[in-house]
VMD Tcl script that draws the C-alpha trace (Angstrom):
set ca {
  {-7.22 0.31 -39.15}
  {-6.53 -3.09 -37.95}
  {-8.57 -4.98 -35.13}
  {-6.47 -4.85 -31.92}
  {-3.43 -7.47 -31.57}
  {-3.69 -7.65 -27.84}
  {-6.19 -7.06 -24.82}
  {-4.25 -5.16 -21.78}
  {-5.18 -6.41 -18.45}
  {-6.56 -3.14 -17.38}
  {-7.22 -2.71 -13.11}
  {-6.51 0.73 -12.21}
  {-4.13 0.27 -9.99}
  {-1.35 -0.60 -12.51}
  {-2.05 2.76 -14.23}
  {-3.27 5.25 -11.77}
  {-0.60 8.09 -11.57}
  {-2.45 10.17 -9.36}
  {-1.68 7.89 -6.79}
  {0.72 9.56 -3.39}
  {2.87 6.61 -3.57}
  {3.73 6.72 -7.32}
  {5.78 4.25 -8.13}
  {7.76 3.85 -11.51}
  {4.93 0.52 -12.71}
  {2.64 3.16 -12.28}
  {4.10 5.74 -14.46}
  {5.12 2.86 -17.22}
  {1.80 1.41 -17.15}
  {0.05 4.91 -17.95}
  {2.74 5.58 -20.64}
  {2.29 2.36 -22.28}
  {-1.64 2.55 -22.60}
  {-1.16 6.30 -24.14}
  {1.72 4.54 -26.32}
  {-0.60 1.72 -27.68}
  {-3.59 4.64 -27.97}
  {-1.06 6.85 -30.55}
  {0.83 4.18 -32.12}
  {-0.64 0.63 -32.34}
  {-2.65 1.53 -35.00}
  {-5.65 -0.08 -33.52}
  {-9.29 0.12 -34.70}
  {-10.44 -0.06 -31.01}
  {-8.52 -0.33 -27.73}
  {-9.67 -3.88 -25.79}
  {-9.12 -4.87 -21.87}
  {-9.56 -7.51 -19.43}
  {-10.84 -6.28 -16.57}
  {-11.86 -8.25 -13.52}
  {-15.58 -6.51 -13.08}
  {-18.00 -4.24 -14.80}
  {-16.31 -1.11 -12.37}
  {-12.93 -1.83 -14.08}
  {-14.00 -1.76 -17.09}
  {-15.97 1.54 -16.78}
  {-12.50 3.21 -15.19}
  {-10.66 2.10 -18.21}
  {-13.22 3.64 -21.11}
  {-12.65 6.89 -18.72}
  {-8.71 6.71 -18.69}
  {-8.80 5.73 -22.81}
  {-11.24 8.82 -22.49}
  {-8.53 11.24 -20.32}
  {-5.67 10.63 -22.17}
  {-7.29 12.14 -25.41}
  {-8.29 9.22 -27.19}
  {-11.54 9.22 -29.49}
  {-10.48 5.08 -30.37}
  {-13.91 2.96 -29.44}
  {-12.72 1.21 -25.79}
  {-13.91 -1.86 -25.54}
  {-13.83 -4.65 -22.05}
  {-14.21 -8.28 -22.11}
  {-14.64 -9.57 -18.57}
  {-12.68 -12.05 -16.58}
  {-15.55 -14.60 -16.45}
  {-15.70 -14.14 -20.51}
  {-11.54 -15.09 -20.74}
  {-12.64 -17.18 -23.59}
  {-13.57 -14.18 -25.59}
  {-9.61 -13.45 -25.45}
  {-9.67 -15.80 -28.78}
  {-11.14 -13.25 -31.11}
  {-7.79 -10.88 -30.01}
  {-5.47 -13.14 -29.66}
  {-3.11 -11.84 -26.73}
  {-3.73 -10.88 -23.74}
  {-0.82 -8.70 -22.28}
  {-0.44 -8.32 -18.06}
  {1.25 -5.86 -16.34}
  {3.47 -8.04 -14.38}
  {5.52 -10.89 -15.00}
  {3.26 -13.58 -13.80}
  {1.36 -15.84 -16.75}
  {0.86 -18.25 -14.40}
  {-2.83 -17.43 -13.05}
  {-3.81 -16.65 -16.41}
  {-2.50 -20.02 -18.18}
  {-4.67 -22.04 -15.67}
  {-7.88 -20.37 -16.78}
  {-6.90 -19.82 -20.06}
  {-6.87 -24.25 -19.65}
  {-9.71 -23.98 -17.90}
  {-12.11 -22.13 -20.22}
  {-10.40 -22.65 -23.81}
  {-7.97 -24.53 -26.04}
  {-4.57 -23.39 -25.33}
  {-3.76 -22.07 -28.61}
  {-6.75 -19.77 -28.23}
  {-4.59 -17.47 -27.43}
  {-1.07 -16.20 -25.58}
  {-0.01 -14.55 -22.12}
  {2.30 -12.25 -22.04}
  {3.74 -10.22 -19.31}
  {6.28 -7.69 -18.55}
  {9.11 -7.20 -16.02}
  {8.97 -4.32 -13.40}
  {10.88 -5.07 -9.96}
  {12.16 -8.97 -10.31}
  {13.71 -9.05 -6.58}
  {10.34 -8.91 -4.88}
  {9.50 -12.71 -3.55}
  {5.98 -12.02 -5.54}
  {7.63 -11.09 -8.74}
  {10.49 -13.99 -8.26}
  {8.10 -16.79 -7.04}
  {5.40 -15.46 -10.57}
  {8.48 -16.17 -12.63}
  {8.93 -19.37 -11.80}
  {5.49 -20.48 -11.66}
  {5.79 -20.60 -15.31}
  {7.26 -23.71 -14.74}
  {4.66 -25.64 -14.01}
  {1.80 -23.49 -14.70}
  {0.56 -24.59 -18.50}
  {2.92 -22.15 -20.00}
  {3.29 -22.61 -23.76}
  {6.06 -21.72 -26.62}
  {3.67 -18.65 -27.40}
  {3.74 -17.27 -24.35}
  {5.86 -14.49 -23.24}
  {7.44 -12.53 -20.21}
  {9.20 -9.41 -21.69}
  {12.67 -8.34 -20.22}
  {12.92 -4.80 -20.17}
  {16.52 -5.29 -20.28}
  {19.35 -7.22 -21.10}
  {20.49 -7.76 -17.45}
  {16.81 -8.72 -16.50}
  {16.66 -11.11 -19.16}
  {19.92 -12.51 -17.58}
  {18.07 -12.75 -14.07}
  {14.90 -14.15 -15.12}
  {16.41 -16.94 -17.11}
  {18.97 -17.40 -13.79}
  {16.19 -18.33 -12.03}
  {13.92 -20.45 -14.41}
  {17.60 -22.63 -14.96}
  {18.27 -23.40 -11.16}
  {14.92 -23.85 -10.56}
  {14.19 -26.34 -14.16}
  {17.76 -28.27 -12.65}
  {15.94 -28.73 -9.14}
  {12.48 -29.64 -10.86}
  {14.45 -32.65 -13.11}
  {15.88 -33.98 -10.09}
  {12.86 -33.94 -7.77}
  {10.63 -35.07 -10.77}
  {12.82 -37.12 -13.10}
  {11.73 -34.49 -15.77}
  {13.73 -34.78 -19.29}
  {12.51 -31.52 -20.55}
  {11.15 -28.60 -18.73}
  {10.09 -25.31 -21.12}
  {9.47 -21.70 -19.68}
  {7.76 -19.04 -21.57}
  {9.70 -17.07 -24.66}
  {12.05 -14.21 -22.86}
  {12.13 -11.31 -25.35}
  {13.67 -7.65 -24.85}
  {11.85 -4.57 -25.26}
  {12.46 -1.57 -23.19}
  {10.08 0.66 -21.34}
  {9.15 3.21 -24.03}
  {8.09 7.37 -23.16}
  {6.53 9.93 -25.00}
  {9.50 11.95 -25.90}
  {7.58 15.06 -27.22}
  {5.81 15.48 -23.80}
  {9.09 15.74 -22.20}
  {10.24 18.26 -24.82}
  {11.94 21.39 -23.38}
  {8.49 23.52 -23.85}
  {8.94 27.35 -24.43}
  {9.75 29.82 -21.47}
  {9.60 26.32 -19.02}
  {13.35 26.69 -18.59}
  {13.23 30.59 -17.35}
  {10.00 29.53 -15.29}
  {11.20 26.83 -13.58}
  {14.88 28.25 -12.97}
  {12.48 31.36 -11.34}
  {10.48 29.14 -9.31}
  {13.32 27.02 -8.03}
  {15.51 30.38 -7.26}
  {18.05 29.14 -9.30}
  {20.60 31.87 -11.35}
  {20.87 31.47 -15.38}
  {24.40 31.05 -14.92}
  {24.32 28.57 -12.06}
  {24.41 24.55 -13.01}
  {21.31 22.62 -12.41}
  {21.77 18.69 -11.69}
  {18.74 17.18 -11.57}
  {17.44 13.94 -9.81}
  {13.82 12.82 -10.44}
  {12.12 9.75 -8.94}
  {10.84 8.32 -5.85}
  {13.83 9.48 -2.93}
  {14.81 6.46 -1.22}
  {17.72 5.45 0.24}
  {17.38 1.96 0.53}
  {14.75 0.74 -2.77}
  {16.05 3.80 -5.66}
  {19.26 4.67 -5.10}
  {21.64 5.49 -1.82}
  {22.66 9.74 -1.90}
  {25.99 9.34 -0.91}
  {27.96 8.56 -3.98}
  {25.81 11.05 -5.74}
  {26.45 14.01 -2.81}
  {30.28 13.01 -2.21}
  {31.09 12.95 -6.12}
  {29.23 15.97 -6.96}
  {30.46 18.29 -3.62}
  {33.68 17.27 -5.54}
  {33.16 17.95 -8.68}
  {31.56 21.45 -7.92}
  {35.35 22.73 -8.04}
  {34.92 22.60 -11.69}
  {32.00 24.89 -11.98}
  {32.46 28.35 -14.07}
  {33.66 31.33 -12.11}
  {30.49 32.88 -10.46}
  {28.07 29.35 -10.77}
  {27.13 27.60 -8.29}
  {26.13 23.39 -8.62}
  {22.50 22.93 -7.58}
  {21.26 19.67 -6.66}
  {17.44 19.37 -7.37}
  {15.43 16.75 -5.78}
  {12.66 15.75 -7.76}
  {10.34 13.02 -6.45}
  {8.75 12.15 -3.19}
  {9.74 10.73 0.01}
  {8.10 7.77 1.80}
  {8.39 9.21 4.83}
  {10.25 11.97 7.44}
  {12.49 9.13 8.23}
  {13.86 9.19 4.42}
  {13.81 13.12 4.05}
  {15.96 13.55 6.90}
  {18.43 11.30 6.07}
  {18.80 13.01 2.62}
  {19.01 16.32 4.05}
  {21.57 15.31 7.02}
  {23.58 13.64 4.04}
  {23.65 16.54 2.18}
  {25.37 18.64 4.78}
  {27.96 15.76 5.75}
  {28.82 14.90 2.42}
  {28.40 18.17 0.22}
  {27.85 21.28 2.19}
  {28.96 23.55 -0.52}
  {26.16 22.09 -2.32}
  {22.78 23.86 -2.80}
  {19.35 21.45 -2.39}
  {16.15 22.13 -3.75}
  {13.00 19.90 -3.24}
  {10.07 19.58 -5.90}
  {7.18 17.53 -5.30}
  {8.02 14.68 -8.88}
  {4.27 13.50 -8.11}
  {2.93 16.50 -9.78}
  {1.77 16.61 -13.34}
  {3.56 19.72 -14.46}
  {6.84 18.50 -12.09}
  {6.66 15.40 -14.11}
  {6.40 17.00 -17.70}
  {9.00 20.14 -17.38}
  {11.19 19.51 -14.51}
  {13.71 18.57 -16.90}
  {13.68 21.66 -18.33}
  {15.60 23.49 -15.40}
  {18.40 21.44 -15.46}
  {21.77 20.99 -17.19}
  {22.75 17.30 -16.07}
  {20.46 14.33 -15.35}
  {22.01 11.51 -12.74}
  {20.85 8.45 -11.37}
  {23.02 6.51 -9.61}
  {21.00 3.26 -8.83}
  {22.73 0.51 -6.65}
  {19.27 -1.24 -5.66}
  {18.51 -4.71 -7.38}
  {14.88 -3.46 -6.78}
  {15.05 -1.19 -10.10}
  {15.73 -2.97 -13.58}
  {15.25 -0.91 -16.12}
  {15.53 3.37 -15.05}
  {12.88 5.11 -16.86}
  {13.79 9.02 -15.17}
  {17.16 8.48 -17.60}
  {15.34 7.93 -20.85}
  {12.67 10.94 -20.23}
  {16.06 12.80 -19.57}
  {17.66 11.73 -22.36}
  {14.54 12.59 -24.53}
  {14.34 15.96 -22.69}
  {17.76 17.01 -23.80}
  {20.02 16.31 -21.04}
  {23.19 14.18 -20.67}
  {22.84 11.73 -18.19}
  {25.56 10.13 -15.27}
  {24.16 6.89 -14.50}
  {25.52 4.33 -13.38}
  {26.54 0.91 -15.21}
  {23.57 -1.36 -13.57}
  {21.01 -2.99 -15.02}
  {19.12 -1.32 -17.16}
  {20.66 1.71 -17.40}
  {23.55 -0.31 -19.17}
  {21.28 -0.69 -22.22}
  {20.06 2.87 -22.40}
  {23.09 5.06 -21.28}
  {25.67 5.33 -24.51}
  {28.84 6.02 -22.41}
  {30.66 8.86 -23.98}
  {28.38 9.68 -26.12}
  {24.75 10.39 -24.32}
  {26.39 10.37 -20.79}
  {28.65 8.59 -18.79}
  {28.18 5.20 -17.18}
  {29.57 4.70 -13.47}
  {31.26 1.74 -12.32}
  {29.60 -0.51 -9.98}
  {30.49 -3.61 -7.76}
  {28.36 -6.21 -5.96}
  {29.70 -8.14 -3.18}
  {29.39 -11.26 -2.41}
  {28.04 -13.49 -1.21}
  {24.39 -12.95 0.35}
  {23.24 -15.79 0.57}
  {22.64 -15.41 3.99}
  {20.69 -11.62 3.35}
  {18.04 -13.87 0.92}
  {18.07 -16.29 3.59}
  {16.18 -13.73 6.30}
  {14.00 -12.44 3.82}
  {12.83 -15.93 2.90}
  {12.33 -17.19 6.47}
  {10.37 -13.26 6.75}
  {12.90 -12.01 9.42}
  {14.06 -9.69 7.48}
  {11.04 -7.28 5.32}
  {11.26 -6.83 1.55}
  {12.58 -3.29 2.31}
  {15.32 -4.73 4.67}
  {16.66 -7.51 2.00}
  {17.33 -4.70 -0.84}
  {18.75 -2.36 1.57}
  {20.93 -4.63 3.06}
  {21.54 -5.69 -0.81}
  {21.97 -2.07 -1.51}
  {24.38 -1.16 1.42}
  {26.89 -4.02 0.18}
  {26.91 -2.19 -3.80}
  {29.36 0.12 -4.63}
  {29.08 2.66 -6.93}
  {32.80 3.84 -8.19}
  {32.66 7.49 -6.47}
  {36.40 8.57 -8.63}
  {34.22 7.72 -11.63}
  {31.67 9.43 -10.53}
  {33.19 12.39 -9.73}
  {34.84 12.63 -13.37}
  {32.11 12.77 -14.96}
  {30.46 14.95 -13.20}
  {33.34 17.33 -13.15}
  {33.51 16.80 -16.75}
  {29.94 18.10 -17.44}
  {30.03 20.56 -15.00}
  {33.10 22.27 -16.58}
  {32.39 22.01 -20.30}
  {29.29 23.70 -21.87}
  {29.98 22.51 -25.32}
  {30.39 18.96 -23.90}
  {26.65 19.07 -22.31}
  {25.16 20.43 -25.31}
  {26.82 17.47 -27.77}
  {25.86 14.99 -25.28}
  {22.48 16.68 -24.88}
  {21.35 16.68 -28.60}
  {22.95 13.06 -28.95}
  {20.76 11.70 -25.90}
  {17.64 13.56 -27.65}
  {18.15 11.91 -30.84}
  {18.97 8.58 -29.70}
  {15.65 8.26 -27.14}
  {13.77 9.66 -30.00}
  {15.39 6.49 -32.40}
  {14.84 3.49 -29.53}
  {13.03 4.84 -26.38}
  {10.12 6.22 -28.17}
  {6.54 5.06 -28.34}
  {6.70 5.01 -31.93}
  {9.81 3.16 -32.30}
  {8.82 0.59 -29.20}
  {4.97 -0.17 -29.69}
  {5.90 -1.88 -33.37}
  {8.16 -4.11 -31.48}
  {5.35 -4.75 -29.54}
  {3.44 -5.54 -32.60}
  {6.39 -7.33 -33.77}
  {6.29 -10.02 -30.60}
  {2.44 -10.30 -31.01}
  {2.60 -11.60 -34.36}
  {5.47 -13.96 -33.82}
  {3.66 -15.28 -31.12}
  {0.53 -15.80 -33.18}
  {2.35 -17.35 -36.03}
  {3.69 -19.97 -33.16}
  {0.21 -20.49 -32.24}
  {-0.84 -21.17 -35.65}
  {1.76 -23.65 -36.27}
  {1.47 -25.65 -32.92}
  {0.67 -29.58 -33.11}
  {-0.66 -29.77 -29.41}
  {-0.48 -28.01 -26.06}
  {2.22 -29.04 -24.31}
  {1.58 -31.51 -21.40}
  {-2.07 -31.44 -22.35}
  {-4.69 -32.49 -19.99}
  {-5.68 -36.72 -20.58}
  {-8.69 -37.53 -20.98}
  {-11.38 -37.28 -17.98}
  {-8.27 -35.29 -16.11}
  {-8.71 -32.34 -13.97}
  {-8.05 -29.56 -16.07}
  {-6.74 -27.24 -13.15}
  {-5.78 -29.79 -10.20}
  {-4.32 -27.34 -7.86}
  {-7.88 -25.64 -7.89}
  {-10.18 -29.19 -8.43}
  {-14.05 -29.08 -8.38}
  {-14.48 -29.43 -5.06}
  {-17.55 -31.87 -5.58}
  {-14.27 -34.24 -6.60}
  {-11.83 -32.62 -3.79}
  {-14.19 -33.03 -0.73}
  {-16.12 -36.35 -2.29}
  {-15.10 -37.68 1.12}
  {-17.05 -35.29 3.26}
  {-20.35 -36.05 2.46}
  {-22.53 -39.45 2.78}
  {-22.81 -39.49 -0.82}
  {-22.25 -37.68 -4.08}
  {-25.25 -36.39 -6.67}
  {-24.12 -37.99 -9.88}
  {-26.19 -37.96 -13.12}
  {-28.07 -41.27 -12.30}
  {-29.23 -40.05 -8.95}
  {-33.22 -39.93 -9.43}
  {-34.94 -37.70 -7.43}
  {-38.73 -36.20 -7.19}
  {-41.05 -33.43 -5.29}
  {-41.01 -33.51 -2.01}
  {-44.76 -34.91 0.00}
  {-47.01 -31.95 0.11}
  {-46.12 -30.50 -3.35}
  {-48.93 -31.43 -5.74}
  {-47.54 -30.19 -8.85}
  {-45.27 -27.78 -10.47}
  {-47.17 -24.91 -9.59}
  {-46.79 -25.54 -5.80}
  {-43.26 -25.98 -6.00}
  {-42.68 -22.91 -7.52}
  {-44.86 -21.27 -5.06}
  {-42.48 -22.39 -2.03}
  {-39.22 -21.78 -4.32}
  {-40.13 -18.16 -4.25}
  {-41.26 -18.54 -0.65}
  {-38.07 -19.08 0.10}
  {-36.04 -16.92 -1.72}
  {-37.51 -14.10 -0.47}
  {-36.29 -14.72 2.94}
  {-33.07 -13.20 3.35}
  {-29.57 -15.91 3.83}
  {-31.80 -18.75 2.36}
  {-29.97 -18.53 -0.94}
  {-27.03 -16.41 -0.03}
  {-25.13 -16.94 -3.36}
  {-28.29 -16.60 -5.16}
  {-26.23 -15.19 -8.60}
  {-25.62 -19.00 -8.72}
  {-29.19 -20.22 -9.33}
  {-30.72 -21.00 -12.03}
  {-33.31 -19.13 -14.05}
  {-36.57 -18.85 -12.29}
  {-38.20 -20.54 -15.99}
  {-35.90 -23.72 -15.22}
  {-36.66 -24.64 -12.17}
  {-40.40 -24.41 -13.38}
  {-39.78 -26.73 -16.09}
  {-37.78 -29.29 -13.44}
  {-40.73 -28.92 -11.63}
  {-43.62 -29.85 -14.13}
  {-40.92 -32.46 -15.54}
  {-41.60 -34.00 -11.63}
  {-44.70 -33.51 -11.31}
  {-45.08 -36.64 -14.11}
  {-43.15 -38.67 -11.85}
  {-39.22 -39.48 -10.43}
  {-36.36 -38.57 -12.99}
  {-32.74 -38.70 -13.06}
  {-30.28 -35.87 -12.78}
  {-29.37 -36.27 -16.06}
  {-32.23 -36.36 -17.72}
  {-33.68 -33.32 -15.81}
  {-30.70 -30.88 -16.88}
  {-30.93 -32.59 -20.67}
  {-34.00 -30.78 -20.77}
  {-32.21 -27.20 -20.29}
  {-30.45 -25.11 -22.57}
  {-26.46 -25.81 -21.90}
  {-25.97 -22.77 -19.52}
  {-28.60 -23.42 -17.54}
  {-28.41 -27.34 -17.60}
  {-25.09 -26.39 -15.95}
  {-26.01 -24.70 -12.96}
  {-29.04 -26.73 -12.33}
  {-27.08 -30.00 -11.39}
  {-25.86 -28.21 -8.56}
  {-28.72 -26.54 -7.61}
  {-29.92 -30.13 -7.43}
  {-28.20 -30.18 -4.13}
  {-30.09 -26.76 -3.33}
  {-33.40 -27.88 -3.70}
  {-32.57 -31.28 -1.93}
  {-31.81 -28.76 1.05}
  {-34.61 -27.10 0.97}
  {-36.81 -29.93 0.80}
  {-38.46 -28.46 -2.42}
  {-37.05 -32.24 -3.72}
  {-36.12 -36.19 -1.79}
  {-33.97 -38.39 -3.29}
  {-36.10 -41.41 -4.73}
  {-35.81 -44.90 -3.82}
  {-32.90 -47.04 -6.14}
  {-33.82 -49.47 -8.35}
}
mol new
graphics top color blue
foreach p $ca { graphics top sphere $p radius 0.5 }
foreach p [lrange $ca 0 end-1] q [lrange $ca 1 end] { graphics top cylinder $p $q radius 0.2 }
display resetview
């Protein structure tokens, strides 16, 4: 087995599932480590985590999701150890943060930071994207699309913002990170119809053998997933079509934010479709989430919101056996065949909203209001809709072509094991760019702050104080401290009073300060020379505890001269 090709930046969060708001990062996040786990081929699985409780959590979710692979964490203060992997791969679009310590800690061709798209509309998620502007982004760096359309709106907004940068800056060449395409991936076996699952869940749900079963599954919102209305109009429609003694079902699979949302799906559903039977499953659940699929005979989505860019619910459908009506929007335009897995809805945006972006930017309007109001100006072709719904409804043989065609093709491109080695793929082209790199681009000068947005702030603030400890500042034991002895006496004196060192993780090594202290006993000594004497590490944080010591009156500064 080969070593691993990239670290994941693992903090819970971005992978929990059991979470009660369980959002569609959540779910991908989860899939992807269980991907990398069965397919990557890995000797080990490595992660970044941020402390030593992260890194516990992930050995216990490499541990839950069946894995006997060796899980291994390098911590955030050890980024430099990133260099022995070679990649470190985030679960959000923003290399920013990471490129600054990654200059910070380590040559820049050390290794790459690559991210991945979720929601792009979010202020966050737009304002992380183009931070890899000016952040130290290099050519082997990567965000990855998860579709076409959200490479087209990522690279939107790196060009308007690069044109606004040249003209503010008299820049001749601004570079973002490499935008490559690689969709969300699933497990397509888990999703499998499972036998008995379909009589068991058409039982559960009260639902006839004979009766049609149109299934939605996700988070139910109205104003961040997808509106009901052109879903309940087009489908009370296209019940008309249904066999002689069926009846259309529309199952609800997800959750609801709140009693606001529910009601406004349920008072929909009698305005719009009243012939039209509702049931309500709780999507959250681990068994909803692996079998739901199995009670239905049609899969729809029909997203308006700019908040989803890729539609994973469509691909676990399409890998569960199911033809799919989704609509012809982002994402699902690269995983929806039309005619052939499904049918693909017309949409139209309106425009323009300039003045809807303007609200949420001032904060007048909430993140939720902007892609509602977003949202509320889409349309979603309802004729269309109601076509191919009627279609599907009416045709048995039609559903089962469609069916076995979806299957095959999310098996060919949706699949873990056809999407991790294009994962692989990226992670070696990215390496070979490293290899072959001259220099970092816009490298830091010489004597240059390496990170000037976050300076040392003994450089920042060298105003505040009367003056600055600098290597040639000479300093020895304070009056009443005969030797080193003493001096260590009072040191531990005083750091057994609580507050007197509250950041006391920052000190140095109880065995340096005694050899700073015999080292004074002898007689005055510069700053430089008294850290010289330390092993690098601790050398380090003894010129600032310098300023400690000074405070404590443990040391004086000694005459110049």
């Amino acid at each position: 087995m080969p070593p691993p090709a990239a670290a994941l930046f693992y903090a819970p969060d971005g992978f929990d599932t059991s979470r009660p708001k369980l959002m569609g990062r959540h779910a991908a996040g989860e899939s992807f480590l269980a991907g990398l786990l069965r397919h990557g081929g890995f000797d080990r699985m490595v992660a970044l985590t941020r402390d030593a409780a992260d890194a516990e959590a992930f050995r216990r979710h490499v541990a839950a999701l069946g894995s006997t692979l060796p899980a291994e964490a390098i911590l955030e203060d050890q980024l430099a150890e990133l260099a022995r992997i070679g990649c470190v791969m985030l679960p959000g679009p923003g290399l920013g943060p990471h490129a600054w310590r990654r200059r910070r800690v380590a040559q820049a061709a050390a290794f790459s930071v690559v991210g991945v798209t979720h929601t792009t509309a979010s202020a966050g998620a737009m304002d992380s994207i183009l931070d890899s502007l000016v952040a130290p982004v290099q050519p082997w760096d990567a965000i990855i699309c998860t579709s076409a359309a959200v490479r087209g709106a990522v690279r939107r907004q790196l060009e308007m913002q690069a044109a606004y940068l040249m003209r503010r800056l008299g820049a001749t060449r601004l570079e973002g990170p490499m935008l490559p395409v690689i969709p969300l991936g699933t497990d397509c076996a888990a999703v499998a119809p499972a036998p008995g699952a379909r009589a068991e869940w058409r039982a559960r749900l009260q639902v006839a053998e004979a009766d049609l079963v149109v299934l939605h599954h996700g988070r139910l919102s109205f104003h961040a997933k997808a509106h009901p209305m052109p879903m309940l109009i087009a489908l009370g429609r296209a019940a008309a079509a249904a066999p002689a003694g069926a009846k259309v079902i529309l199952v609800l699979s997800g959750w609801f934010a709140d009693d606001h949302q529910r009601r406004a799906f349920a008072e929909q559903a009698r305005a719009f479709a009243p012939e039209l039977e509702l049931r309500l499953v709780d999507g959250r659940l681990p068994e909803a989430r692996r079998h739901i699929w199995s009670a239905a005979d049609i899969f729809t989505l029909l997203s308006d919101n700019i908040q989803e860019t890729f539609g994973l619910a469509p691909v676990e459908a399409m890998a569960a056996g199911l033809p799919v009506v989704g609509t012809d929007w982002d994402g699902l335009r690269d995983t929806i065949l039309h005619g052939e897995t499904g049918f693909r809805v017309p949409t139209l945006l309106a425009a323009p909203m300039d003045g809807i972006a303007d609200r949420h930017d001032s904060g007048t309007d909430s993140y939720d209001g902007y892609i509602a109001a977003v949202a509320q100006f889409t349309a979603v072709d309802v004729p269309a809709a109601t076509a191919a719904f009627a279609a599907l409804i009416g045709d048995a043989g039609l559903r089962a072509r469609m069916g076995e065609a979806a299957a095959r093709h999310a098996r060919r491109t949706f699949d873990w094991a056809a999407v991790i080695p294009r994962y692989l793929s990226l992670w070696e082209e990215l390496a070979r760019i490293r290899r072959a790199a001259r220099a970092e681009r816009a490298a830091p000068a010489r004597g240059e702050t390496r990170v000037p947005h976050r300076p040392d702030p003994a450089v920042l603030f060298a105003d505040w104080p009367t003056r600055v400890l600098t290597p040639e500042t000479r300093l020895h034991l304070a009056p009443g401290l005969p030797d080193a002895a003493a001096a260590l006496a009072r040191l531990r004196a005083l750091l057994a009073l609580p507050g007197v060192a509250p950041r006391r993780d920052w000190l140095p090594a109880e065995d340096a300060f005694a050899e700073v202290f015999a080292r004074l006993a002898e007689g005055p000594a510069s700053a430089a020379v008294l850290a010289a004497e330390l092993p690098a590490p601790q050398a380090i944080r003894m010129r600032r505890a310098f300023g400690f010591l000074l405070k404590a009156d443990l040391l004086r500064l000694a005459p110049e001269g």
